[in-house]
DOLUM-96963 format. One line per field, with one value per residue (C-alpha): residue number from 1; x, y, z. Coordinates in pm, whole numbers, plus 50000, padded with zeros to 5 digits. Example, Ala and Ser with C-alpha at 12.3 -4.5 7.8 and 13.67 -1.06 7.14 Angstrom:
resi <- 1, 2
xx <- 51230, 51367
yy <- 49550, 49894
zz <- 50780, 50714
END
This chain:
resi <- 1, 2, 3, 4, 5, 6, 7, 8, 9, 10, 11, 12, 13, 14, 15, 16, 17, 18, 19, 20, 21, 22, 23, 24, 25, 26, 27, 28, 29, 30, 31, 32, 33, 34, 35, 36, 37, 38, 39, 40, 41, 42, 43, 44, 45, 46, 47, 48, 49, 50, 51, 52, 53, 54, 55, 56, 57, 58, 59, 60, 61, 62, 63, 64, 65, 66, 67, 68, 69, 70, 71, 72, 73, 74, 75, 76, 77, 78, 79, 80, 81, 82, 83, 84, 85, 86, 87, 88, 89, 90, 91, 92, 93, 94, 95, 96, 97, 98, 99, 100, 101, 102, 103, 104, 105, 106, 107, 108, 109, 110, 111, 112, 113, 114, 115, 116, 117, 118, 119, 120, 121, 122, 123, 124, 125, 126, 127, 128, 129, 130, 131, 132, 133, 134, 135, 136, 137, 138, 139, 140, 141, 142, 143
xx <- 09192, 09315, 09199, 09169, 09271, 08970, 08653, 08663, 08658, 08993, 09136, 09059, 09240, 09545, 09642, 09649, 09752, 09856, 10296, 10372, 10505, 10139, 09993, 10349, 10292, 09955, 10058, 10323, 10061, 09847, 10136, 10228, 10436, 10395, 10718, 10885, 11232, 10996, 10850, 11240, 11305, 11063, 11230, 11138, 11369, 11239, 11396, 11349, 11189, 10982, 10861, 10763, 10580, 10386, 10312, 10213, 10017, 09836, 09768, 09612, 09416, 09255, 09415, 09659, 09660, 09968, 09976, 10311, 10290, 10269, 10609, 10806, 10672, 10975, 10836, 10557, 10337, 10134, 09792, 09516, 09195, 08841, 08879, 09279, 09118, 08842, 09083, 09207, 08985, 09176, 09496, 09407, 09242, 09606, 09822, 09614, 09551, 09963, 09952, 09708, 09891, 10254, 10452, 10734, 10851, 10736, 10934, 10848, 10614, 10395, 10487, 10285, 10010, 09878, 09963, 09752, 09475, 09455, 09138, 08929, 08690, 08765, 08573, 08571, 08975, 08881, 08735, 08919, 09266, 09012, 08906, 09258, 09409, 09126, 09220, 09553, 09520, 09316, 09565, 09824, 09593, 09468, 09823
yy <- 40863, 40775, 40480, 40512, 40250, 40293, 40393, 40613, 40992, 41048, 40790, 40914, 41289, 41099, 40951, 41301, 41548, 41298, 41370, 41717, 41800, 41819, 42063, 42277, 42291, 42362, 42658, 42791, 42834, 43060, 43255, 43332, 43068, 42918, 42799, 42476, 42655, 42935, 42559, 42485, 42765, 42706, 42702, 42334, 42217, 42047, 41713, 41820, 41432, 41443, 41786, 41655, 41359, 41577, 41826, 41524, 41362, 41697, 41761, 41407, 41460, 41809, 42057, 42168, 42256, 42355, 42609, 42799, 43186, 43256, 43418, 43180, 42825, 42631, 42771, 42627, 42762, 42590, 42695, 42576, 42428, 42559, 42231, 42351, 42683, 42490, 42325, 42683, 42628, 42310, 42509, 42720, 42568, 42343, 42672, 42723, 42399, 42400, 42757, 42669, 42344, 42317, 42547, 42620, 42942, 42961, 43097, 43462, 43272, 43159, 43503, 43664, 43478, 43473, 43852, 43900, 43685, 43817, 44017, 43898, 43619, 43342, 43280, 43602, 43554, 43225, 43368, 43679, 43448, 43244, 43541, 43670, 43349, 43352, 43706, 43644, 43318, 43523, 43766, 43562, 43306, 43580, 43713
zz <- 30705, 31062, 31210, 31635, 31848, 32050, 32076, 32381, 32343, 32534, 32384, 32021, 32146, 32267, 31953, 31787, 32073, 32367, 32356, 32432, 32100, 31894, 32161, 32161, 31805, 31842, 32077, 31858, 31544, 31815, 31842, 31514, 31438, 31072, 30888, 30972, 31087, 31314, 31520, 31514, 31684, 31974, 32310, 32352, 32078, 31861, 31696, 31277, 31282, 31500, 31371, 31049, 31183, 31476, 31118, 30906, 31175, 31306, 30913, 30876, 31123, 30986, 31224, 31006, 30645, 30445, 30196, 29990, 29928, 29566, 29501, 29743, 29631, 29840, 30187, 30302, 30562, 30833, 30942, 31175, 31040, 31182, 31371, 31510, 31637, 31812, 32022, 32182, 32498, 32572, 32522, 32790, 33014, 33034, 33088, 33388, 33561, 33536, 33689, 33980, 34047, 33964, 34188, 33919, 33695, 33385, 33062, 32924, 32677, 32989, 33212, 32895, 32865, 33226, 33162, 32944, 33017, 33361, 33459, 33157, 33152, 33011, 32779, 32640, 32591, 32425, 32156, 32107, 32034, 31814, 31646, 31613, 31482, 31189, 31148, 31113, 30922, 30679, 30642, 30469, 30325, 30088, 29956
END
């Protein structure tokens, strides 16, 4: 059980998802990502420490779970809880402040997304990603 520094709201967030590395894994599950070496592999570069402490942490907290595959019991694959998926909207809403007020490039990972998010309402790409994460969570949860 975690035990929050504070009683604030924000406050409570920050000590699960307030460094950059929680939310990048966080974005990596959404797309696909679910082994520890696919997160090593993000273009952010991960330290292999700090991975497993971001993994442990965002697992204590009930965002992730961790499950192995029947016939492969040494990998272990990470998955978002009902409670990871809920935090999608924050994801998003994030990409786009940064697109409406940083005036930089982003990487193909970011050219995509505003890509294909353009033209649709928000909320309505909210919950299809939502709805495709389950999908595909479900998918290998039921091998």
């Amino acid at each position: 059980m975690r035990i929050n520094r504070s009683q604030c709201p924000l406050v409570s967030i920050l000590d699960i998802l307030g460094d950059k590395w929680s939310l990048v894994i966080i974005r990596d599950l959404f797309l696909g990502k679910k082994t520890f070496t696919e997160f090593m592999k993000s273009p952010e570069k991960f330290a292999s420490n700090i991975l497993s402490n971001r993994l442990e942490l965002l697992i204590n907290s009930g965002l992730l779970k961790v499950t192995k595959l029947p016939n492969d019991k040494k990998t272990k694959l990470y998955y978002l809880t009902d409670k990871g998926i809920d935090l999608y909207p924050i994801v998003y809403e994030m990409m786009y402040w940064s697109k409406r007020n940083l005036n930089q490039k982003f990487n193909s990972l970011g050219v995509q997304f505003f890509k294909e998010s353009k033209n649709v309402i928000a909320s309505e790409f909210i919950k299809n990603t939502q709805s495709d994460y389950i999908n595909f969570r479900n998918s290998f949860l039921s091998i």
